[in-house]
PDB file as gemmi writes it, atoms N, CA and C in Angstrom:
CRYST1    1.000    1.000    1.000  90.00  90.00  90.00 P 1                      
ATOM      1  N   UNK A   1     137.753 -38.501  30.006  1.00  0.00           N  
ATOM      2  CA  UNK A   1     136.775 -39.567  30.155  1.00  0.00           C  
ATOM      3  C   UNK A   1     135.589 -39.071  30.959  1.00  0.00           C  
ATOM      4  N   UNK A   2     134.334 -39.407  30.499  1.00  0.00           N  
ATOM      5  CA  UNK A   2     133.011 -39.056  31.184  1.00  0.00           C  
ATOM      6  C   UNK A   2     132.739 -40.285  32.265  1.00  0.00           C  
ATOM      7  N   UNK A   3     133.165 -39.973  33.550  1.00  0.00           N  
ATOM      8  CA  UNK A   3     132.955 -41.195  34.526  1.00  0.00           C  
ATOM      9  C   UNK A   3     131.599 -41.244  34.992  1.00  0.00           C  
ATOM     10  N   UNK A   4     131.126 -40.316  34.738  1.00  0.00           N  
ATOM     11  CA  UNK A   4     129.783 -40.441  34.904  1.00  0.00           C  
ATOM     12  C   UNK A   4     128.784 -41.715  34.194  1.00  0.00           C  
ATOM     13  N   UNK A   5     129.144 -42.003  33.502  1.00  0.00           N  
ATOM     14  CA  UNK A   5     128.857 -43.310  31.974  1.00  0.00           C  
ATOM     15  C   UNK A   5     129.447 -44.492  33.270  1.00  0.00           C  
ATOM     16  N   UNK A   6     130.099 -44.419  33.825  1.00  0.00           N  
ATOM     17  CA  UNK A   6     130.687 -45.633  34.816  1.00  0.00           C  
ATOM     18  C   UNK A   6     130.304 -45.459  36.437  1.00  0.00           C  
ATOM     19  N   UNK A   7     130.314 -44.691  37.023  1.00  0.00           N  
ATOM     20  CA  UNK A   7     130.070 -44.437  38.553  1.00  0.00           C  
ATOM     21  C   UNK A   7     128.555 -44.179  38.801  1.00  0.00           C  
ATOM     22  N   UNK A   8     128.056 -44.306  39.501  1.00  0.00           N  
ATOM     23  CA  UNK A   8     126.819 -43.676  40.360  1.00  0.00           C  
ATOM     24  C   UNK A   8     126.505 -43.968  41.796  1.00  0.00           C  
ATOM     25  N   UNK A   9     125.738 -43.152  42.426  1.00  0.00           N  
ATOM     26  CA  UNK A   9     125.786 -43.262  43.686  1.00  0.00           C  
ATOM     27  C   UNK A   9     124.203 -43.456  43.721  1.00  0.00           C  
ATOM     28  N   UNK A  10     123.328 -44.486  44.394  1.00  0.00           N  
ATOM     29  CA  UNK A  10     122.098 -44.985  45.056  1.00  0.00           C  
ATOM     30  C   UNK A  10     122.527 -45.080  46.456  1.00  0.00           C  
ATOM     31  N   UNK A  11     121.349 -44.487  47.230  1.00  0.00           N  
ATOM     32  CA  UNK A  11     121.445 -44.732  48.662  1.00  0.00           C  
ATOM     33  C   UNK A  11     120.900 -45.776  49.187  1.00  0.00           C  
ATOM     34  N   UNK A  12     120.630 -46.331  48.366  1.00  0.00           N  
ATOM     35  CA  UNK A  12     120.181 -47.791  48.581  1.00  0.00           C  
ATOM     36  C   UNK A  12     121.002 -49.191  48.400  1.00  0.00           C  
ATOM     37  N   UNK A  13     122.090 -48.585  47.893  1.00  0.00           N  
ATOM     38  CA  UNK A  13     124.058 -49.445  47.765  1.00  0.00           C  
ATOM     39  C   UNK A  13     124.370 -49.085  48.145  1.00  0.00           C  
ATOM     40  N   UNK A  14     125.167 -49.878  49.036  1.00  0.00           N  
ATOM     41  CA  UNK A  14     126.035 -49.359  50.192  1.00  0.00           C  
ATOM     42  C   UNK A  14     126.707 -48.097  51.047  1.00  0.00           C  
ATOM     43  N   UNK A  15     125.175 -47.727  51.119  1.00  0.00           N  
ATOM     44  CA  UNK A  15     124.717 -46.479  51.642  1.00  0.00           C  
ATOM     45  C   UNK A  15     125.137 -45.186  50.933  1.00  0.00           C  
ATOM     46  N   UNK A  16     125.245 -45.311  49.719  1.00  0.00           N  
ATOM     47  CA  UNK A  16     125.406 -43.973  48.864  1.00  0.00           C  
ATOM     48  C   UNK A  16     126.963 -44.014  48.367  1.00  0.00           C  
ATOM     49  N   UNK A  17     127.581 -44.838  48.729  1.00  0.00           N  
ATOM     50  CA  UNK A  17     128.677 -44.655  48.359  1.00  0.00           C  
ATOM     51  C   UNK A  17     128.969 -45.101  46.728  1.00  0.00           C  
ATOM     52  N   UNK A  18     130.195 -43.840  46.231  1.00  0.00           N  
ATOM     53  CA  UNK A  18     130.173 -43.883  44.894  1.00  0.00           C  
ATOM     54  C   UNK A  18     130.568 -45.332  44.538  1.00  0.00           C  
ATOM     55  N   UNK A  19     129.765 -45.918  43.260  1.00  0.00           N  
ATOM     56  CA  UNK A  19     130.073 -47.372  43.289  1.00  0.00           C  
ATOM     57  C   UNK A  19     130.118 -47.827  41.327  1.00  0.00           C  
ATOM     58  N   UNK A  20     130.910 -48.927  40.797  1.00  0.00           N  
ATOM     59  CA  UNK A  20     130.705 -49.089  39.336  1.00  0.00           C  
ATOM     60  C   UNK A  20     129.135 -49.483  39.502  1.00  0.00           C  
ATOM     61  N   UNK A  21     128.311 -48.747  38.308  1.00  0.00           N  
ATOM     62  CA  UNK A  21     127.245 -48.906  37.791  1.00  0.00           C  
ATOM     63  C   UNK A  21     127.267 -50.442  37.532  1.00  0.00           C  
ATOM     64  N   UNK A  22     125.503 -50.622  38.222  1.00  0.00           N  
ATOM     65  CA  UNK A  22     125.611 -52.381  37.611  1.00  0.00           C  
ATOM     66  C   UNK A  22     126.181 -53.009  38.446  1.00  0.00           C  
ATOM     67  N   UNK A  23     126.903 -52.910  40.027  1.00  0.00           N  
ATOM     68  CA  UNK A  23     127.690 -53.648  40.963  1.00  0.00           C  
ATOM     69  C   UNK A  23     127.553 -53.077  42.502  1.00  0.00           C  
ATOM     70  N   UNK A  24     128.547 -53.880  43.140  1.00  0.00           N  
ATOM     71  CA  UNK A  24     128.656 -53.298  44.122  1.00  0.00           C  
ATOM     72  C   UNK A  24     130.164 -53.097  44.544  1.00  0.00           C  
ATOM     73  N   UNK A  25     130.533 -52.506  43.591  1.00  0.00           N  
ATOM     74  CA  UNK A  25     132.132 -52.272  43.855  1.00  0.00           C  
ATOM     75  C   UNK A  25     132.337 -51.066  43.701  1.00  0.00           C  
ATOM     76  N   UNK A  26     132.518 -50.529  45.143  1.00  0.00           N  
ATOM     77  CA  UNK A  26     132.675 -49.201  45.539  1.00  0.00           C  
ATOM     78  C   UNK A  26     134.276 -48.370  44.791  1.00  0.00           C  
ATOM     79  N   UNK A  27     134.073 -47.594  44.968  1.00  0.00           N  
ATOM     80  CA  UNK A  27     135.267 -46.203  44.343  1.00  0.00           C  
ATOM     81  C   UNK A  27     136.520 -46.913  45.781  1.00  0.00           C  
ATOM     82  N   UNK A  28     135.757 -46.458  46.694  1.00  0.00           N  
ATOM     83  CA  UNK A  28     136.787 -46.584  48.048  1.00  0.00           C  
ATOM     84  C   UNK A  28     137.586 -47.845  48.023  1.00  0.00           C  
ATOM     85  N   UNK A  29     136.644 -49.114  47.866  1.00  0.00           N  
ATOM     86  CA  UNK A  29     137.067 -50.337  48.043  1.00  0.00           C  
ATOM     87  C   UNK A  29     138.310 -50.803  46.897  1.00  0.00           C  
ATOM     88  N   UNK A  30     137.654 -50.305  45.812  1.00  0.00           N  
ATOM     89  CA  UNK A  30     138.886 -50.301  44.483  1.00  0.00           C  
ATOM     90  C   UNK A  30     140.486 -49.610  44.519  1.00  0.00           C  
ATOM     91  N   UNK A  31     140.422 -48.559  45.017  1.00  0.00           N  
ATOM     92  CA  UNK A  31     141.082 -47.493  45.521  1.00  0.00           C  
ATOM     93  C   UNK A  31     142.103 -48.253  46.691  1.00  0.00           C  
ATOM     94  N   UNK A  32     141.328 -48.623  47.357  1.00  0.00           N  
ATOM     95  CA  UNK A  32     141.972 -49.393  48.693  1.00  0.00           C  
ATOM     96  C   UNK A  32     142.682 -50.829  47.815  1.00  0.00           C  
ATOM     97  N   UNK A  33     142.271 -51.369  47.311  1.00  0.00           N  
ATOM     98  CA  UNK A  33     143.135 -52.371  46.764  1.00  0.00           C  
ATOM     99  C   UNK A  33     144.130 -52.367  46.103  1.00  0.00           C  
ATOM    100  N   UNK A  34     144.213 -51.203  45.197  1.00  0.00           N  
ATOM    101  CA  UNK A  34     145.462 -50.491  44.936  1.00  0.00           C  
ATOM    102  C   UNK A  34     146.446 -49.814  45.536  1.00  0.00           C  
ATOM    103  N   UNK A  35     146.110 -49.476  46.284  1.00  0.00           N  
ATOM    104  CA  UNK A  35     146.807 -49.081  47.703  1.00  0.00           C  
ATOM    105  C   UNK A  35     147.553 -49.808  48.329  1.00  0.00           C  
ATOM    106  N   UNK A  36     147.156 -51.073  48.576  1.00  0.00           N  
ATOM    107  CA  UNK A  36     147.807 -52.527  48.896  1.00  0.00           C  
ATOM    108  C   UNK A  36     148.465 -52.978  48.248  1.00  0.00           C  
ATOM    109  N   UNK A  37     148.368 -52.458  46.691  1.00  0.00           N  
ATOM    110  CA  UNK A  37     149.494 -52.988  46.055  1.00  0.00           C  
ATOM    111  C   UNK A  37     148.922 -54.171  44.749  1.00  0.00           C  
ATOM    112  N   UNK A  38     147.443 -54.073  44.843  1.00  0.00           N  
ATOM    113  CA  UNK A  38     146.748 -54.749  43.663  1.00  0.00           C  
ATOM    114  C   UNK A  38     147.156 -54.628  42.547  1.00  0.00           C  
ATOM    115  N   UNK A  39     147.560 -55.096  41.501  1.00  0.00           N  
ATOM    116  CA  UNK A  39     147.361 -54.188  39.609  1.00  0.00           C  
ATOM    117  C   UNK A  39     145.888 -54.719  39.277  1.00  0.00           C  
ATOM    118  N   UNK A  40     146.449 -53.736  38.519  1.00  0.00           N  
ATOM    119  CA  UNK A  40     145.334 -54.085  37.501  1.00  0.00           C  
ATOM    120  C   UNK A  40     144.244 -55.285  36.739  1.00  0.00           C  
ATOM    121  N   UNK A  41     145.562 -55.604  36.483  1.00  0.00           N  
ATOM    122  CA  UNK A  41     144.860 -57.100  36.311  1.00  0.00           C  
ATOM    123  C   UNK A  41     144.649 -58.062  37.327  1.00  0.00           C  
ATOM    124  N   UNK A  42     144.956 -57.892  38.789  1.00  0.00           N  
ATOM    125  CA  UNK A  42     144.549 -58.422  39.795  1.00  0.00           C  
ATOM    126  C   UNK A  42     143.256 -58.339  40.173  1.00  0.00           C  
ATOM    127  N   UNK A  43     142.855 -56.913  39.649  1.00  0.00           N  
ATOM    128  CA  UNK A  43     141.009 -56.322  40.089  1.00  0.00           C  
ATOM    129  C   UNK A  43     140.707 -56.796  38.997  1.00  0.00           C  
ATOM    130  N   UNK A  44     141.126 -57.254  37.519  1.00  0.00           N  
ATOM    131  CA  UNK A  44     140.016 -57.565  36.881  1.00  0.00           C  
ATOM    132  C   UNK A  44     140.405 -58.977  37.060  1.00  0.00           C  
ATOM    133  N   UNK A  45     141.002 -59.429  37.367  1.00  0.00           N  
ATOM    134  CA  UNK A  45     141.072 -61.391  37.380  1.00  0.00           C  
ATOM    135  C   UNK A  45     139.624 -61.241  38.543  1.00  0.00           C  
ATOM    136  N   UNK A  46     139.802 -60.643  39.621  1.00  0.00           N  
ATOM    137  CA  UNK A  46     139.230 -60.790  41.074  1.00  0.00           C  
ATOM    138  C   UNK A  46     137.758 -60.581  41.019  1.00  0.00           C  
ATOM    139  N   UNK A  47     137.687 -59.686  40.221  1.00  0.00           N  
ATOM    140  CA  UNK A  47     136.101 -59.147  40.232  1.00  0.00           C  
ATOM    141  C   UNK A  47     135.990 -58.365  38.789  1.00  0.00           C  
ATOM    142  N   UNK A  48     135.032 -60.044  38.257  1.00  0.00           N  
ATOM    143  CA  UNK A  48     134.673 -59.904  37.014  1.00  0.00           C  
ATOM    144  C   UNK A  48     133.747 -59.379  36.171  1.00  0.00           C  
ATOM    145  N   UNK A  49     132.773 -58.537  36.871  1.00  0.00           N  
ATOM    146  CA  UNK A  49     131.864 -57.323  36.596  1.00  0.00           C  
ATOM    147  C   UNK A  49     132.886 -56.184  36.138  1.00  0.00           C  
ATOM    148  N   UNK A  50     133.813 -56.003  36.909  1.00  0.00           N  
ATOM    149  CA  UNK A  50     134.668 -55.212  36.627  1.00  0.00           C  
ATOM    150  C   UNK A  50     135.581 -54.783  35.230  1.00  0.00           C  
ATOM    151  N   UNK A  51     135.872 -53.684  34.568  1.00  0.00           N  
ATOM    152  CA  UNK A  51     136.417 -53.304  32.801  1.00  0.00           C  
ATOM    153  C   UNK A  51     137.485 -52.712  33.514  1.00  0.00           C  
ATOM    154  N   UNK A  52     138.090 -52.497  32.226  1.00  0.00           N  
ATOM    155  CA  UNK A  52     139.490 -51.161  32.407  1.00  0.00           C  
ATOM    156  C   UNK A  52     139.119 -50.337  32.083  1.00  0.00           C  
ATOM    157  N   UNK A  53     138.363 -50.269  31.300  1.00  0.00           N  
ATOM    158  CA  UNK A  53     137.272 -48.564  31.330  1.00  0.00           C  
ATOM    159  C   UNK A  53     136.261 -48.020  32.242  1.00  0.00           C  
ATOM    160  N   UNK A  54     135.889 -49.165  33.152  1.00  0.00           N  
ATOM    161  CA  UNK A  54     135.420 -48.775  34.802  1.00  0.00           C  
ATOM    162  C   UNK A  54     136.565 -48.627  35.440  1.00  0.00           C  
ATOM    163  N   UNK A  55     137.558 -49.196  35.648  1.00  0.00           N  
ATOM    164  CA  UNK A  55     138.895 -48.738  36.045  1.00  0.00           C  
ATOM    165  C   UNK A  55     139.262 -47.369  35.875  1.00  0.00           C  
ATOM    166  N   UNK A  56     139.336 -46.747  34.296  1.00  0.00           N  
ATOM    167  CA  UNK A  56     140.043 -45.475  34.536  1.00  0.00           C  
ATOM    168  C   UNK A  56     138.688 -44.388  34.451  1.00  0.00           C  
ATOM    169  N   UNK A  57     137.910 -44.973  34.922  1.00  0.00           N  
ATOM    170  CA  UNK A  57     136.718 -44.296  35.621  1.00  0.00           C  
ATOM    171  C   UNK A  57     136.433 -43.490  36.834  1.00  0.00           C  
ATOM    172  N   UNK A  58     137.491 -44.810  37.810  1.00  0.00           N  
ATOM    173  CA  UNK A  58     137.600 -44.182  39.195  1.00  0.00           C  
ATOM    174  C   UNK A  58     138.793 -43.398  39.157  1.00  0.00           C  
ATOM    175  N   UNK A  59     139.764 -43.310  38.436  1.00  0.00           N  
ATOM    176  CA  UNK A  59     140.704 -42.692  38.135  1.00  0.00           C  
ATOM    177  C   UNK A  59     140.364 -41.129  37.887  1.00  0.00           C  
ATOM    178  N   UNK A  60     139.158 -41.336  37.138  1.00  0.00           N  
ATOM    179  CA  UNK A  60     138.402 -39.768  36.381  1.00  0.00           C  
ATOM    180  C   UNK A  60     137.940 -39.273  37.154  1.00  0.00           C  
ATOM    181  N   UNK A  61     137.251 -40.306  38.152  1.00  0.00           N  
ATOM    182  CA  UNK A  61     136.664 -39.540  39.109  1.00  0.00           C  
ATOM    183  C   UNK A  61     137.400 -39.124  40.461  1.00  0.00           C  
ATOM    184  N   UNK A  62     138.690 -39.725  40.808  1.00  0.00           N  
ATOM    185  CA  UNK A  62     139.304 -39.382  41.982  1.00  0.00           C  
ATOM    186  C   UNK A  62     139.382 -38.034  41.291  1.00  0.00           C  
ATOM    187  N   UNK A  63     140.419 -37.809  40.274  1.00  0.00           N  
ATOM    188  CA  UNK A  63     140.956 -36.868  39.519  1.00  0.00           C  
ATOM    189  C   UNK A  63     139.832 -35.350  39.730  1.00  0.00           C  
ATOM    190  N   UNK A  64     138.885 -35.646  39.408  1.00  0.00           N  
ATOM    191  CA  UNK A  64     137.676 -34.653  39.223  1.00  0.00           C  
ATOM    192  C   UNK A  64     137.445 -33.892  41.047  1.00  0.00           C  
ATOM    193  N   UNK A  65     137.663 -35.555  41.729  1.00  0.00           N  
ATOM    194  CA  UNK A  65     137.591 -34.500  43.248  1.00  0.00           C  
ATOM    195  C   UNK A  65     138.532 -34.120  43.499  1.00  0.00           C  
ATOM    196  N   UNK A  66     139.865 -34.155  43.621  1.00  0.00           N  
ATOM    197  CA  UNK A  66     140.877 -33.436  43.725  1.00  0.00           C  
ATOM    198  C   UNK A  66     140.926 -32.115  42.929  1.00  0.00           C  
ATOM    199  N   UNK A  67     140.582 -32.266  41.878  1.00  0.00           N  
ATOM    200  CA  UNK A  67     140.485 -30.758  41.330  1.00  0.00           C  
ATOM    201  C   UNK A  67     139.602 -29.476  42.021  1.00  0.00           C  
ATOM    202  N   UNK A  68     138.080 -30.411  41.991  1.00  0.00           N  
ATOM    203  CA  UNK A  68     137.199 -30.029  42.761  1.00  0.00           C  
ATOM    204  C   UNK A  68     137.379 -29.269  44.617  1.00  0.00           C  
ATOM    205  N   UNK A  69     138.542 -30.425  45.240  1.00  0.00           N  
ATOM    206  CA  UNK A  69     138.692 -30.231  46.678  1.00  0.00           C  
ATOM    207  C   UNK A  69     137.102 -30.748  47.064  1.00  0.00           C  
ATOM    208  N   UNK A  70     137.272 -31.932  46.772  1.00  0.00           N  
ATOM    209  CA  UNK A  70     135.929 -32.967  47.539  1.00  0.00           C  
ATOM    210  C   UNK A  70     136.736 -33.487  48.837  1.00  0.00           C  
ATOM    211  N   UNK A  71     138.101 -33.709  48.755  1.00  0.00           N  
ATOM    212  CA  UNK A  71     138.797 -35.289  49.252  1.00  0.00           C  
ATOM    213  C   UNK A  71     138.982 -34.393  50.711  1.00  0.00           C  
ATOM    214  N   UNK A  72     139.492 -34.567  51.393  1.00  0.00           N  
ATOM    215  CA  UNK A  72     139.846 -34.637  52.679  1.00  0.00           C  
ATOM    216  C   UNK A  72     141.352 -33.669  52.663  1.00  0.00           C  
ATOM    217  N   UNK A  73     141.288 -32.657  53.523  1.00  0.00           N  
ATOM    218  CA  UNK A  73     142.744 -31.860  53.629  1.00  0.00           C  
ATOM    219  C   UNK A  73     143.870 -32.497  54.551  1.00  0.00           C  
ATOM    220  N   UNK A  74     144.876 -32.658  54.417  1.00  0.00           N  
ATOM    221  CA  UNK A  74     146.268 -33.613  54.685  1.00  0.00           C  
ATOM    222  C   UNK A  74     146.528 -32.198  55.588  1.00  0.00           C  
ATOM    223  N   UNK A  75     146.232 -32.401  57.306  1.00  0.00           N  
ATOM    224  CA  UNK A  75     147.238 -32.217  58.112  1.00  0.00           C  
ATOM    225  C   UNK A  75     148.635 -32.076  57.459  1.00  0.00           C  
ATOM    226  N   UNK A  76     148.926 -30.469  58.412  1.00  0.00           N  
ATOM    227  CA  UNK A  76     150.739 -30.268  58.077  1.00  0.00           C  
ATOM    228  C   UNK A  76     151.536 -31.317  59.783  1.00  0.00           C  
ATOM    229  N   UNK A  77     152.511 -31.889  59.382  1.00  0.00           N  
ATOM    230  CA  UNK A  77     153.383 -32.318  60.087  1.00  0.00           C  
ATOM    231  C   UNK A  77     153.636 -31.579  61.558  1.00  0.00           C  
ATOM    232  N   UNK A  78     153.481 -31.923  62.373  1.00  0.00           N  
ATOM    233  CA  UNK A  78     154.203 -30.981  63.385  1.00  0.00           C  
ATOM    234  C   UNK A  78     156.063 -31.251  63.078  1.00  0.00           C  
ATOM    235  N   UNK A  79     155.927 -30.102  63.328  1.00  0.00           N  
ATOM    236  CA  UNK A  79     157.587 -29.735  63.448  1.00  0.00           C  
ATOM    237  C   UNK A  79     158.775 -30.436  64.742  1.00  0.00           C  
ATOM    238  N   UNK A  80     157.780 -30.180  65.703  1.00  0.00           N  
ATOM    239  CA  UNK A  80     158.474 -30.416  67.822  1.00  0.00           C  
ATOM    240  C   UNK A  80     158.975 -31.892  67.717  1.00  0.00           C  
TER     241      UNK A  80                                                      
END                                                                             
């Protein structure tokens, strides 16, 4: 999937953060609701700007930074 067709970043929305085109519903904020335990159809009942093809958008695009190594490195455990 080309998430690019779905995401963009203006620094003039919420301060640059990656967000669905056409909204203000950030990558992070979406991400975070799933995290909590949202489905799917909870983000699209909730926020109706919102597709399932902007959905597996942010999916494309987490995917793309992890490949990349955009995201943040996970501390090893201490052992003691």
């Amino acid at each position: 999937m080309n998430w690019n067709a779905y995401i963009t970043s203006d620094p003039t929305i919420l301060l640059g953060k990656p967000t669905i085109k056409g909204t203000r519903l950030s990558v992070e904020l979406l991400i975070g609701r799933l995290a909590d335990g949202w489905t799917e159809q909870m983000l699209l009942e909730n926020y109706p700007t919102l597709t399932s093809e902007s959905l597996r958008a942010v999916f494309a695009y987490i995917q793309d930074c992890l490949k990349d190594s955009m995201m943040y490195e996970i501390p090893a455990k201490s052992l003691a």
